[in-house]
N, C-alpha and C positions, 0 to 999 in steps of 0.2 A: 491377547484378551483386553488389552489398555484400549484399543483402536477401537475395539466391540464399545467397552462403554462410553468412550468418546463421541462413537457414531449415535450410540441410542440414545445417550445426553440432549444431543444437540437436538436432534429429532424431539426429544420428549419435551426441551424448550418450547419446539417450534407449537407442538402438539400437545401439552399440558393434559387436556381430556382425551388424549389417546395414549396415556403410560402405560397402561399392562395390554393395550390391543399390538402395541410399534412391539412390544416385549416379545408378545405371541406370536404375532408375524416373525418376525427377526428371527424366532425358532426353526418355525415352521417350513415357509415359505421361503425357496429360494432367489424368487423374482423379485419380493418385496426387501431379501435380504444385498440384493446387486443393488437395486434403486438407494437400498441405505448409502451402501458406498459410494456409490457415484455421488450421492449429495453429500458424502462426507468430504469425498476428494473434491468436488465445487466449490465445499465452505471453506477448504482449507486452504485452496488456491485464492480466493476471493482476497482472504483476510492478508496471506505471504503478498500479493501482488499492492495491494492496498499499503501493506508497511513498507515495502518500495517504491510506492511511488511515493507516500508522504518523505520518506527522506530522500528520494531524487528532485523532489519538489525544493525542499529546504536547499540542496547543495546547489538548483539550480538558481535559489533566492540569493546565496552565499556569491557565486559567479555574477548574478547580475548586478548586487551590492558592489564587488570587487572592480568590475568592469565601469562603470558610473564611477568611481572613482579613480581611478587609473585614468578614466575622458577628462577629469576636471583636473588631474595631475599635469599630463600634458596640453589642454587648452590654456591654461595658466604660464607653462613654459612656453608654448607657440604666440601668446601675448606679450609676456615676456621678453622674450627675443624681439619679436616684432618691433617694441618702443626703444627696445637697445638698437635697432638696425636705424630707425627713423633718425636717432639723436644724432650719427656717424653723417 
């Protein structure tokens, strides 16, 4: 029953001036009650893949911070070295 008014929630967002027509249908009709769910499992997919990519986005922000520095870690030792070999 959670899924029923999750689905017709969202719908009655989308549709404001359609709250007791989405209600009647949702009843009634089986065609308009598949369409509910299919655009419920859409919305719910949208929003799961969206909160993964926001934090694969972050971890990949996390790697490419880490990696940029780890380059200036060793550019710094490969200079390093470098003016130690010249002095010899």
């Amino acid at each position: 029953m959670k899924k029923v008014v999750l689905e017709l929630g969202i719908l009655q967002e989308k549709f404001p001036e359609y709250k007791e027509a989405i209600n009647q249908l949702y009843e009634k009709e089986n065609n308009f009650r598949l369409l509910c769910n299919d655009f419920y499992r859409c919305e719910n997919s949208i929003e799961k893949y969206e909160k993964e990519m926001m934090e694969l986005h972050i971890t990949i922000e996390e790697f490419e911070h880490l990696k940029n520095e780890l380059f200036k870690e060793i550019e710094a030792y490969l200079i390093k070295n470098k003016n130690q070999s010249n002095q010899h």
